[in-house]
PDB file of N, CA, C and O in Angstrom, chain B, residues numbered from 101:
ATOM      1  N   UNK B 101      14.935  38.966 -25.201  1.00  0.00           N
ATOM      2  CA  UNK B 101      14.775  39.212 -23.781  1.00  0.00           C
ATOM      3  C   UNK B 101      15.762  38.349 -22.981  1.00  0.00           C
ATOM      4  O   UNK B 101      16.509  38.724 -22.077  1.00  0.00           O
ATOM      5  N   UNK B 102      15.621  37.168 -23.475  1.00  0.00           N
ATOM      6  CA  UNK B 102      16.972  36.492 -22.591  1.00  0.00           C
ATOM      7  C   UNK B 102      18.311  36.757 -22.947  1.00  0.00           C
ATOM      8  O   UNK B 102      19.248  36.576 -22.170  1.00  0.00           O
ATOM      9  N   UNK B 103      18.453  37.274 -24.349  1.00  0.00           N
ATOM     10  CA  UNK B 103      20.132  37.214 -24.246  1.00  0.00           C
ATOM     11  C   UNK B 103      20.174  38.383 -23.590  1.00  0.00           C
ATOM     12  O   UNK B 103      21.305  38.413 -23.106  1.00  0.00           O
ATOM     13  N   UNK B 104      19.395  39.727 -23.177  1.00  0.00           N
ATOM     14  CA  UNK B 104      19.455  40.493 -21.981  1.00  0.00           C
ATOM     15  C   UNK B 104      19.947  40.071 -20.935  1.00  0.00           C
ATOM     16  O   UNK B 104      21.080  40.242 -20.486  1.00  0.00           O
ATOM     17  N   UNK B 105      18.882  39.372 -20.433  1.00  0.00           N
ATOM     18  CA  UNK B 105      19.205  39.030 -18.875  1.00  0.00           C
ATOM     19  C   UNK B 105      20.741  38.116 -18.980  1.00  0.00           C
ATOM     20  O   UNK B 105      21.479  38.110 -17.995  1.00  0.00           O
ATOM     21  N   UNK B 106      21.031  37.559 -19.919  1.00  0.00           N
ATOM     22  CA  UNK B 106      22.514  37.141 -20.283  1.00  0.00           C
ATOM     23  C   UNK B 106      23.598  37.712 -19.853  1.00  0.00           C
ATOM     24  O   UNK B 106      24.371  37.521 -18.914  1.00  0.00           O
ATOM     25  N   UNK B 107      23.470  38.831 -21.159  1.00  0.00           N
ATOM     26  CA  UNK B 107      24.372  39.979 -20.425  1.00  0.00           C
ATOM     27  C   UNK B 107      24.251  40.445 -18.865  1.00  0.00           C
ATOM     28  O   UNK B 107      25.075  40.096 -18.019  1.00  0.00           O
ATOM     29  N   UNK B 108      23.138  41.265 -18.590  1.00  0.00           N
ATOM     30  CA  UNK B 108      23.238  41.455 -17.199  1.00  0.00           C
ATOM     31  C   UNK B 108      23.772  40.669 -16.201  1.00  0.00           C
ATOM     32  O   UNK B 108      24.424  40.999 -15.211  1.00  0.00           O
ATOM     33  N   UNK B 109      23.375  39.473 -16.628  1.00  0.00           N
ATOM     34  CA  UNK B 109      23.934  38.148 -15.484  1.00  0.00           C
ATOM     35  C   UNK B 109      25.841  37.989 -15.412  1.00  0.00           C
ATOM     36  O   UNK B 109      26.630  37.817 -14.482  1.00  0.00           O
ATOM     37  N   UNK B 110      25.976  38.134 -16.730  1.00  0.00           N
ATOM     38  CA  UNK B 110      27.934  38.560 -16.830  1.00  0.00           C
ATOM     39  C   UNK B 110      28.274  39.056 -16.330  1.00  0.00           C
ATOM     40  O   UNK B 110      29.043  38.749 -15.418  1.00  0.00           O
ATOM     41  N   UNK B 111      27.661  40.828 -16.826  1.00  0.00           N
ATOM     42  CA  UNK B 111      28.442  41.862 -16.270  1.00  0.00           C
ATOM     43  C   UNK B 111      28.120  42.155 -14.483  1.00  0.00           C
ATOM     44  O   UNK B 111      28.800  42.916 -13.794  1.00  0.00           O
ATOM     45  N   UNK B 112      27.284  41.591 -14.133  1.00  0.00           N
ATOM     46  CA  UNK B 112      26.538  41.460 -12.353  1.00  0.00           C
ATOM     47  C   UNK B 112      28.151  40.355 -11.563  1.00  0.00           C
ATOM     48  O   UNK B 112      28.930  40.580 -10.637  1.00  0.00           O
ATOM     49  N   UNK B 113      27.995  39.227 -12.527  1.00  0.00           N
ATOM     50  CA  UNK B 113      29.238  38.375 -12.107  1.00  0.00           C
ATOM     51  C   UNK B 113      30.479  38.887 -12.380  1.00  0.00           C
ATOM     52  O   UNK B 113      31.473  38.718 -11.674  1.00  0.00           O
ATOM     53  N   UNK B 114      30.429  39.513 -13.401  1.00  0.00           N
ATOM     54  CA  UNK B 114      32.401  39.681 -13.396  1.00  0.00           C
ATOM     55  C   UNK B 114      32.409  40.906 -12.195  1.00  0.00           C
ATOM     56  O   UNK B 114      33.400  40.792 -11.474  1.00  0.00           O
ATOM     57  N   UNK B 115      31.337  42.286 -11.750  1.00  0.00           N
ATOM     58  CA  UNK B 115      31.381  43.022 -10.984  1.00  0.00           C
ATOM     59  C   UNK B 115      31.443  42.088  -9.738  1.00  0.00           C
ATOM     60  O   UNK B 115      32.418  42.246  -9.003  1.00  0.00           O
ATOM     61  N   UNK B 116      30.477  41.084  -9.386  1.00  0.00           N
ATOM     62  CA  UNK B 116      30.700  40.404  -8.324  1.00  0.00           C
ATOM     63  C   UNK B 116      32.242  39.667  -8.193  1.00  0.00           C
ATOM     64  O   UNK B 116      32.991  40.174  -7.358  1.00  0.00           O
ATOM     65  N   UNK B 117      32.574  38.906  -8.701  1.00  0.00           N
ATOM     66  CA  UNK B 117      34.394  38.348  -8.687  1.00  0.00           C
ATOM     67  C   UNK B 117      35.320  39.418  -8.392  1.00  0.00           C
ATOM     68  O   UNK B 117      36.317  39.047  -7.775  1.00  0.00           O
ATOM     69  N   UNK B 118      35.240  40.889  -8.724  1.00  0.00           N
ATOM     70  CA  UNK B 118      35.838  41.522  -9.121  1.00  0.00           C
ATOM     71  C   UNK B 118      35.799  42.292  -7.946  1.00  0.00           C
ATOM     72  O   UNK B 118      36.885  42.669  -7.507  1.00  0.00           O
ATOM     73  N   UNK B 119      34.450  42.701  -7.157  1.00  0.00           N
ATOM     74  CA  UNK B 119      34.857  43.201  -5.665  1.00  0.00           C
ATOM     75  C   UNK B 119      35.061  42.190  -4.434  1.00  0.00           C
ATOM     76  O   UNK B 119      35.551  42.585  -3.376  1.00  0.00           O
ATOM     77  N   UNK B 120      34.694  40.986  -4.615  1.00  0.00           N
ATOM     78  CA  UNK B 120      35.383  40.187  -3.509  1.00  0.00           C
ATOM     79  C   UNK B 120      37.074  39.943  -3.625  1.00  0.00           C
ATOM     80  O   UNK B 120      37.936  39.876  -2.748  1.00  0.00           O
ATOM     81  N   UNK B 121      37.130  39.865  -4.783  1.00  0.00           N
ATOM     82  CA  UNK B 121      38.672  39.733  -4.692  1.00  0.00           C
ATOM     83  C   UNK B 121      39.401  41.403  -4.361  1.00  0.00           C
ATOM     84  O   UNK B 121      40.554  41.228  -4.756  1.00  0.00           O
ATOM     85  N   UNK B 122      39.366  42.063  -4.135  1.00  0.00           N
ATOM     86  CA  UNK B 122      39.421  43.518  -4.026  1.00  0.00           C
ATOM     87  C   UNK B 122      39.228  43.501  -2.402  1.00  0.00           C
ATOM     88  O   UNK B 122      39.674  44.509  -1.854  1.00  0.00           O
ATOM     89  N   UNK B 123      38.793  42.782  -1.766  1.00  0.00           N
ATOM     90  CA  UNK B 123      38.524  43.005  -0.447  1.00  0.00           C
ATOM     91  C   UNK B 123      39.428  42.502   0.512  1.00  0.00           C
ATOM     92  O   UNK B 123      39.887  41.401   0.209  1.00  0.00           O
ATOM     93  N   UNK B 124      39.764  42.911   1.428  1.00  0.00           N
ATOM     94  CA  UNK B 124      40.688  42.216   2.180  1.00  0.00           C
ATOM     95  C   UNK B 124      40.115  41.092   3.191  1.00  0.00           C
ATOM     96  O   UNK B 124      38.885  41.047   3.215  1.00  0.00           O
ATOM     97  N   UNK B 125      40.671  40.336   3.883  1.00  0.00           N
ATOM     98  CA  UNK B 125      40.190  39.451   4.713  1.00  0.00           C
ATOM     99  C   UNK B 125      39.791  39.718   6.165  1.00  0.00           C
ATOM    100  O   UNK B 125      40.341  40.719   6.625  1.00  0.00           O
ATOM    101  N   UNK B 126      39.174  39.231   6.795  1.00  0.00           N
ATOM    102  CA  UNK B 126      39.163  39.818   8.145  1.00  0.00           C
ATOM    103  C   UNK B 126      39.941  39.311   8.872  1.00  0.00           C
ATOM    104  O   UNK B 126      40.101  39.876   9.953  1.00  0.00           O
ATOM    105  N   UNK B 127      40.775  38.003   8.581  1.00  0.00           N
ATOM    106  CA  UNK B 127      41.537  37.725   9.609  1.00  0.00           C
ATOM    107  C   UNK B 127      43.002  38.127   9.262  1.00  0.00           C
ATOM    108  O   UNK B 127      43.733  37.247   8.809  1.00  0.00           O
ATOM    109  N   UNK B 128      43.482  39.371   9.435  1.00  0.00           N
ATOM    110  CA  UNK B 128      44.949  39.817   8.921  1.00  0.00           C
ATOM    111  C   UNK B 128      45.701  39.555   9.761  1.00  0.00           C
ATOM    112  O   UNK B 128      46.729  40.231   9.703  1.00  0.00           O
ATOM    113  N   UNK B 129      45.645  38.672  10.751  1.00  0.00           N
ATOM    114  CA  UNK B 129      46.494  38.344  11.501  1.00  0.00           C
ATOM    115  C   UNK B 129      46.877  39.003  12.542  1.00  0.00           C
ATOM    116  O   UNK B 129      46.189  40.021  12.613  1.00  0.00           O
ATOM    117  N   UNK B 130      47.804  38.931  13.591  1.00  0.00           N
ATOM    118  CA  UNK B 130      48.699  39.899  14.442  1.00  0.00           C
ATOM    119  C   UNK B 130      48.212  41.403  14.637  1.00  0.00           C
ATOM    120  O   UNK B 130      47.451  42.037  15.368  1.00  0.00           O
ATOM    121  N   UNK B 131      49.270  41.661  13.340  1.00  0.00           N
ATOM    122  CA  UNK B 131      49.344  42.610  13.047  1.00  0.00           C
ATOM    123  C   UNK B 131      47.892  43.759  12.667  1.00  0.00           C
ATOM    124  O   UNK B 131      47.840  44.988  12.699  1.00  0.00           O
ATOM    125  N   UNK B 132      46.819  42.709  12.314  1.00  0.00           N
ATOM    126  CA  UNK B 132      45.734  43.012  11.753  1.00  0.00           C
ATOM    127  C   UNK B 132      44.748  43.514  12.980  1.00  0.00           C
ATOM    128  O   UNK B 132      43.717  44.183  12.935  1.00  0.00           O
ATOM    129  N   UNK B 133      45.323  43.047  13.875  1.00  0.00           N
ATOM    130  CA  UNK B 133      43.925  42.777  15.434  1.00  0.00           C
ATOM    131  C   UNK B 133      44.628  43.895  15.959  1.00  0.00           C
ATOM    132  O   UNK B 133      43.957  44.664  16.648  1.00  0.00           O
ATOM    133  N   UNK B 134      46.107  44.217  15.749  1.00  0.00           N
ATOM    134  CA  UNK B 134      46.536  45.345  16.602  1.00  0.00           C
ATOM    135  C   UNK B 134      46.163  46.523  15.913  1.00  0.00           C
ATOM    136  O   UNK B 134      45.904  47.509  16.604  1.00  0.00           O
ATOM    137  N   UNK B 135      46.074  46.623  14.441  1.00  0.00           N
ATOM    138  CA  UNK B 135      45.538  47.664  13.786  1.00  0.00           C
ATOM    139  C   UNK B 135      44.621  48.175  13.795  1.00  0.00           C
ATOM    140  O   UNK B 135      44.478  49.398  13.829  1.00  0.00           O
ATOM    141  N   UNK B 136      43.678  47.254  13.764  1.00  0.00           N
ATOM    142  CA  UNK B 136      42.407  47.211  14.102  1.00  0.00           C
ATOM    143  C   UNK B 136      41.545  47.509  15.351  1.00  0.00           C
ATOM    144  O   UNK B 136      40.342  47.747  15.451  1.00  0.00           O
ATOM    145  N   UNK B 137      42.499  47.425  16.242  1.00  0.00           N
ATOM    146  CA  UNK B 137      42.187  48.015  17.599  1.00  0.00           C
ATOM    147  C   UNK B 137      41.801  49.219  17.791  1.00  0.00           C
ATOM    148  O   UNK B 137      40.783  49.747  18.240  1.00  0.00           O
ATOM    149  N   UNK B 138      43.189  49.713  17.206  1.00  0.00           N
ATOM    150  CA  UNK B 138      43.733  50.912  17.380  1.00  0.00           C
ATOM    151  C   UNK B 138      42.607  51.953  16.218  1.00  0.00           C
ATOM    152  O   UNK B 138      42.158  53.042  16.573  1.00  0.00           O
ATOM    153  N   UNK B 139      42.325  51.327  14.850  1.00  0.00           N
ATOM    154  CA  UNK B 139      41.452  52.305  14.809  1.00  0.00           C
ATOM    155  C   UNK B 139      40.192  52.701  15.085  1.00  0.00           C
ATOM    156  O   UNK B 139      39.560  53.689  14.710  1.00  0.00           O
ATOM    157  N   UNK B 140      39.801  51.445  16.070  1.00  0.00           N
ATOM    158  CA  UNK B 140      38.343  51.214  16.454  1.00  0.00           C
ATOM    159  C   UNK B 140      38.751  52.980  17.800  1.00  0.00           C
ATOM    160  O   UNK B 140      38.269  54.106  17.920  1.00  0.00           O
ATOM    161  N   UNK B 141      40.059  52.039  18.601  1.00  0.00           N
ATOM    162  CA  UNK B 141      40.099  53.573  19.464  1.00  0.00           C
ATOM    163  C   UNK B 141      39.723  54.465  19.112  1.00  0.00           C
ATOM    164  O   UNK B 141      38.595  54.900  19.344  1.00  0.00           O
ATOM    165  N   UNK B 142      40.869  55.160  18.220  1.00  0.00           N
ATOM    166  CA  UNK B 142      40.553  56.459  17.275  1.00  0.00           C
ATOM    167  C   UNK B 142      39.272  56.446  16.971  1.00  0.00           C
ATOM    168  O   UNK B 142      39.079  57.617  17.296  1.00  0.00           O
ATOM    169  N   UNK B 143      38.204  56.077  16.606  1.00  0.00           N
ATOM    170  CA  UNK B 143      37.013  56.511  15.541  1.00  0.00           C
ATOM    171  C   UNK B 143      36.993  56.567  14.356  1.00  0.00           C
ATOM    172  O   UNK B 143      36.406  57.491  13.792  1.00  0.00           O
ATOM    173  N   UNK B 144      37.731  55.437  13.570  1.00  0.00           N
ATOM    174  CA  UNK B 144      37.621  55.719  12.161  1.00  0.00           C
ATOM    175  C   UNK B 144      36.022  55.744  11.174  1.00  0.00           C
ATOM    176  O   UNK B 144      35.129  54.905  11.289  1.00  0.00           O
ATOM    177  N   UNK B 145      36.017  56.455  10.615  1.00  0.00           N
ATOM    178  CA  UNK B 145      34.888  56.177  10.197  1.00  0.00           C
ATOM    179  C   UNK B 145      34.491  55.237   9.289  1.00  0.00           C
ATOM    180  O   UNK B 145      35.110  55.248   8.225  1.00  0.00           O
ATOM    181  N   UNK B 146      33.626  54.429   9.424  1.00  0.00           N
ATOM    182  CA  UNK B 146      33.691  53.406   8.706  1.00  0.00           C
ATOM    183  C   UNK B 146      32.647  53.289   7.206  1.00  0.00           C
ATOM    184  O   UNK B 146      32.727  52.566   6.213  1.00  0.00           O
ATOM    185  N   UNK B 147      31.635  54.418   7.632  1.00  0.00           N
ATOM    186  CA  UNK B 147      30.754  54.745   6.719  1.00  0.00           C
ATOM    187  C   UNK B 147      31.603  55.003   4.860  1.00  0.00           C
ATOM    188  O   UNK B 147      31.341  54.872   3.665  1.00  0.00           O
ATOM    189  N   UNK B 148      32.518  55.363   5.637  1.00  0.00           N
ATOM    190  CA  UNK B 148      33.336  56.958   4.026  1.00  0.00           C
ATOM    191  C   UNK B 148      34.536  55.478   3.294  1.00  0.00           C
ATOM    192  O   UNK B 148      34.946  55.372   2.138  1.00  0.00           O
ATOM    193  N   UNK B 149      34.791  54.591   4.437  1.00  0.00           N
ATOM    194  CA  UNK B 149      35.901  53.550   3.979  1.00  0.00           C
ATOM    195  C   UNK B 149      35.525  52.939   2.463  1.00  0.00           C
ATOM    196  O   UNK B 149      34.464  52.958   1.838  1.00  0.00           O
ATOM    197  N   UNK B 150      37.004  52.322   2.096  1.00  0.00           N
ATOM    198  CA  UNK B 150      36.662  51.810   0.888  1.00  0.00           C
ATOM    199  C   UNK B 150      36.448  50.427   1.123  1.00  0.00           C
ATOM    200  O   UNK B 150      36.329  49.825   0.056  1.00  0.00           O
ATOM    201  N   UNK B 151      36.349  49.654   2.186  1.00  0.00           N
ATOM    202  CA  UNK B 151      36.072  48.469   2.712  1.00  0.00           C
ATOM    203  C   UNK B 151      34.492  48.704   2.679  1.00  0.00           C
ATOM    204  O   UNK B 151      33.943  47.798   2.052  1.00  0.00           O
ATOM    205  N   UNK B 152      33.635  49.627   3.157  1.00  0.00           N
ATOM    206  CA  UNK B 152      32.409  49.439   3.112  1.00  0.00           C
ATOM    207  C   UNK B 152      31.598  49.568   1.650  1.00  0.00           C
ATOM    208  O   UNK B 152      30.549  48.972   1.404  1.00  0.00           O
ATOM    209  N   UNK B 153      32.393  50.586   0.612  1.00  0.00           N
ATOM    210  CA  UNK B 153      32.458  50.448  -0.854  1.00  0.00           C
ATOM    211  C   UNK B 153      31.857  49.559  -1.628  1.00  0.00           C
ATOM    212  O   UNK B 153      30.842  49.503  -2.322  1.00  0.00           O
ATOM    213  N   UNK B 154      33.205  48.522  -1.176  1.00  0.00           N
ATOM    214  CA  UNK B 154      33.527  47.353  -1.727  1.00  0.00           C
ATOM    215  C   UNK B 154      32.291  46.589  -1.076  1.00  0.00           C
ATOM    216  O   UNK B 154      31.597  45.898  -1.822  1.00  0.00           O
ATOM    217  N   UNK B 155      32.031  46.664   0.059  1.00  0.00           N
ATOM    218  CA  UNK B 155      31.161  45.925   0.680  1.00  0.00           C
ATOM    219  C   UNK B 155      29.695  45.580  -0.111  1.00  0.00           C
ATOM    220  O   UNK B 155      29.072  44.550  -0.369  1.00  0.00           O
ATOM    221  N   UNK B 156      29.526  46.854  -0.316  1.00  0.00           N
ATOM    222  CA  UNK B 156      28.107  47.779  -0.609  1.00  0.00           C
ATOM    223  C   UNK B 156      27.638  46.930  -2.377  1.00  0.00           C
ATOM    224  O   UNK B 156      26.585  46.414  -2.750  1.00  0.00           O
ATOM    225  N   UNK B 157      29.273  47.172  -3.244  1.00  0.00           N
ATOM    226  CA  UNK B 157      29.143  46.833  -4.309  1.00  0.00           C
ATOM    227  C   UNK B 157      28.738  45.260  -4.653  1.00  0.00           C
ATOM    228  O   UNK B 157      27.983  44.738  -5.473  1.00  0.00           O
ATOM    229  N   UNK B 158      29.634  44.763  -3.596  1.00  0.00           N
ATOM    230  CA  UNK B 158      29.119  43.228  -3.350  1.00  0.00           C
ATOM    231  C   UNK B 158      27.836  42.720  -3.583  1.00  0.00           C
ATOM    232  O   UNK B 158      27.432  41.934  -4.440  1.00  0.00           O
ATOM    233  N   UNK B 159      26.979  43.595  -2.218  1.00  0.00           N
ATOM    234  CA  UNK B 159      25.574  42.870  -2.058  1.00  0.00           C
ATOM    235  C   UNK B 159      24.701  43.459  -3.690  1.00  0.00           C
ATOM    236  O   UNK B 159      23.902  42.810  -4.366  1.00  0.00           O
ATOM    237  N   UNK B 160      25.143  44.663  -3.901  1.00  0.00           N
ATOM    238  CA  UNK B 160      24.041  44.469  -4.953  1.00  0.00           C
ATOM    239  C   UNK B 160      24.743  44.120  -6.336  1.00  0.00           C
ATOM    240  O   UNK B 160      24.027  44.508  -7.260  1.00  0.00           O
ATOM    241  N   UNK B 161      25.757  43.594  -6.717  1.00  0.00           N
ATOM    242  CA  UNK B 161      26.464  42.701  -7.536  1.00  0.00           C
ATOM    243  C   UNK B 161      25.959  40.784  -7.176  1.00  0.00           C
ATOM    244  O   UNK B 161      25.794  39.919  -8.036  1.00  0.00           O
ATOM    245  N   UNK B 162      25.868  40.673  -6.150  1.00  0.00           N
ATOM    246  CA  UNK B 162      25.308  39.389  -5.387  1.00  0.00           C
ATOM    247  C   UNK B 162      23.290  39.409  -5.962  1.00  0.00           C
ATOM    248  O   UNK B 162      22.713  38.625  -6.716  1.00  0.00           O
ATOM    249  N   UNK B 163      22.751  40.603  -5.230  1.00  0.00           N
ATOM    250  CA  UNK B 163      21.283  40.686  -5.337  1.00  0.00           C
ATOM    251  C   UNK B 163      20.991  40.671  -7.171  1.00  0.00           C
ATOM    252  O   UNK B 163      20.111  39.961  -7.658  1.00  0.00           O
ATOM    253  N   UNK B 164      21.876  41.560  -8.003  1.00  0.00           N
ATOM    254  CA  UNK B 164      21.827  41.536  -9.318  1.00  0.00           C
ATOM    255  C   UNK B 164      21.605  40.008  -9.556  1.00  0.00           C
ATOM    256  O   UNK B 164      20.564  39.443  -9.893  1.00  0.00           O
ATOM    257  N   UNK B 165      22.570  39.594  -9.355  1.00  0.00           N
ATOM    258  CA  UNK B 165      23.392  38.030  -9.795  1.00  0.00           C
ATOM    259  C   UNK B 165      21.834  37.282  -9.580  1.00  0.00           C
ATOM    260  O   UNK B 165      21.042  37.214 -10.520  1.00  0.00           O
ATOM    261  N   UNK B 166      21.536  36.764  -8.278  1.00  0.00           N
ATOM    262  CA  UNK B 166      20.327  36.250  -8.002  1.00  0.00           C
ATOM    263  C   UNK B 166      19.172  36.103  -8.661  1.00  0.00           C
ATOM    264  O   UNK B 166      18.739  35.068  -9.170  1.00  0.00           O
ATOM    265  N   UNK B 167      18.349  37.900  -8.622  1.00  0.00           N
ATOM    266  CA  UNK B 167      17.464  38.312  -9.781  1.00  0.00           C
ATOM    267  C   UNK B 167      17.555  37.923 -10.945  1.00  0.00           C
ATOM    268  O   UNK B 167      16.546  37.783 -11.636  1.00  0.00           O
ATOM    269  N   UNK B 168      18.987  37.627 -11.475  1.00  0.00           N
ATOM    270  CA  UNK B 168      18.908  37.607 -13.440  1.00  0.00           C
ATOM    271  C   UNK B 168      18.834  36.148 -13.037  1.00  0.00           C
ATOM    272  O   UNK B 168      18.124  35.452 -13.763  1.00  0.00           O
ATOM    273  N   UNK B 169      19.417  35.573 -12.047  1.00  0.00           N
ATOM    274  CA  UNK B 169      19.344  33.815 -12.352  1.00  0.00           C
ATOM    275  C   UNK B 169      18.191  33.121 -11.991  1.00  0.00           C
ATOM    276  O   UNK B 169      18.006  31.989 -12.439  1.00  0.00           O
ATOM    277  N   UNK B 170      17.052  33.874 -10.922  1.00  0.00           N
ATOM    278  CA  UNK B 170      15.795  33.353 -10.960  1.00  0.00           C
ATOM    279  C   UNK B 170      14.786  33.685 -12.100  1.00  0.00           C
ATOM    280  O   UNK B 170      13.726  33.061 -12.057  1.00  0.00           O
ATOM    281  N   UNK B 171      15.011  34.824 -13.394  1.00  0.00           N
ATOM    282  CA  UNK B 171      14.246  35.421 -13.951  1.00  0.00           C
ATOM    283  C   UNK B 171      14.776  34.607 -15.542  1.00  0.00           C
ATOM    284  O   UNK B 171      13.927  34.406 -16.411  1.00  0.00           O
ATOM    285  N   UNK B 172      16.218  34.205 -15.753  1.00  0.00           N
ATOM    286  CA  UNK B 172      16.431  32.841 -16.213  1.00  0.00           C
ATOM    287  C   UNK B 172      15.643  31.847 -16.508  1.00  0.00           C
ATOM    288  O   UNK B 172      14.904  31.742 -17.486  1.00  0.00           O
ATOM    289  N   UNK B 173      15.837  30.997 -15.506  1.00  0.00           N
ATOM    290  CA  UNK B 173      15.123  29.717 -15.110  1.00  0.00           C
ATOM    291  C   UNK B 173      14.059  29.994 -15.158  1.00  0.00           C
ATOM    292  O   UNK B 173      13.525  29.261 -15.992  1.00  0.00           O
ATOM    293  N   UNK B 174      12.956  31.062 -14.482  1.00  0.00           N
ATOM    294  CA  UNK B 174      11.746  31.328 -15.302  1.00  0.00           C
ATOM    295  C   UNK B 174      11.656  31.618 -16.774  1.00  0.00           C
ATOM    296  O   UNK B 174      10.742  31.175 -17.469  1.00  0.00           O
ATOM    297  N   UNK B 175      12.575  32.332 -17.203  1.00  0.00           N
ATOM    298  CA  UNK B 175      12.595  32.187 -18.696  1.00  0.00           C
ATOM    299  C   UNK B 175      12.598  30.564 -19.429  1.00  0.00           C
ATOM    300  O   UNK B 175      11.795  30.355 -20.338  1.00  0.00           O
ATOM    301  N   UNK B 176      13.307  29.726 -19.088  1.00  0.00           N
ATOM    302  CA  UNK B 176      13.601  28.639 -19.584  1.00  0.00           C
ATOM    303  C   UNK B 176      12.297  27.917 -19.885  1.00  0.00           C
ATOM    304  O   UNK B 176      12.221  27.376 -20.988  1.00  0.00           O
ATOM    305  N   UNK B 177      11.291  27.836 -19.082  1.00  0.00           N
ATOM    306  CA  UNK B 177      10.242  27.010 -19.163  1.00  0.00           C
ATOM    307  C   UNK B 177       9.149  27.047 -19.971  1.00  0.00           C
ATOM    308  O   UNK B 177       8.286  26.174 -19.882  1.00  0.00           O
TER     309      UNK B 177
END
């Protein structure tokens, strides 16, 4: 049962490392605030983006991560 939650806890972390670095920053600078303006004008949708994706994959790569490491440490005892 624990070398389960083992694994899960890896593959939760390397998915977690793996979409933050994949993400861009919010402060892109200049160039970034003028872009960014401009597609707030327009209406981009932000739902369909691969920024919200990435976002999405995060929290439950993060919530995974959490779960296997409190269910761990309850294992341990």
């Amino acid at each position: 049962m624990k070398a389960l939650f083992m694994i899960i806890q890896a593959i939760a972390s390397l998915i977690l490392i793996g979409s933050i670095l994949l993400q861009s920053g919010k402060s892109a600078g200049l160039s970034g605030s003028i872009a960014g303006g401009a597609e707030q004008l327009m209406g981009k949708q932000k739902g369909r983006s691969y920024e919200t994706l990435l976002s999405k994959v995060t929290t439950i790569g993060a919530t995974a991560f959490i779960i296997t490491s409190i269910i761990l440490v309850y294992l341990q005892k």
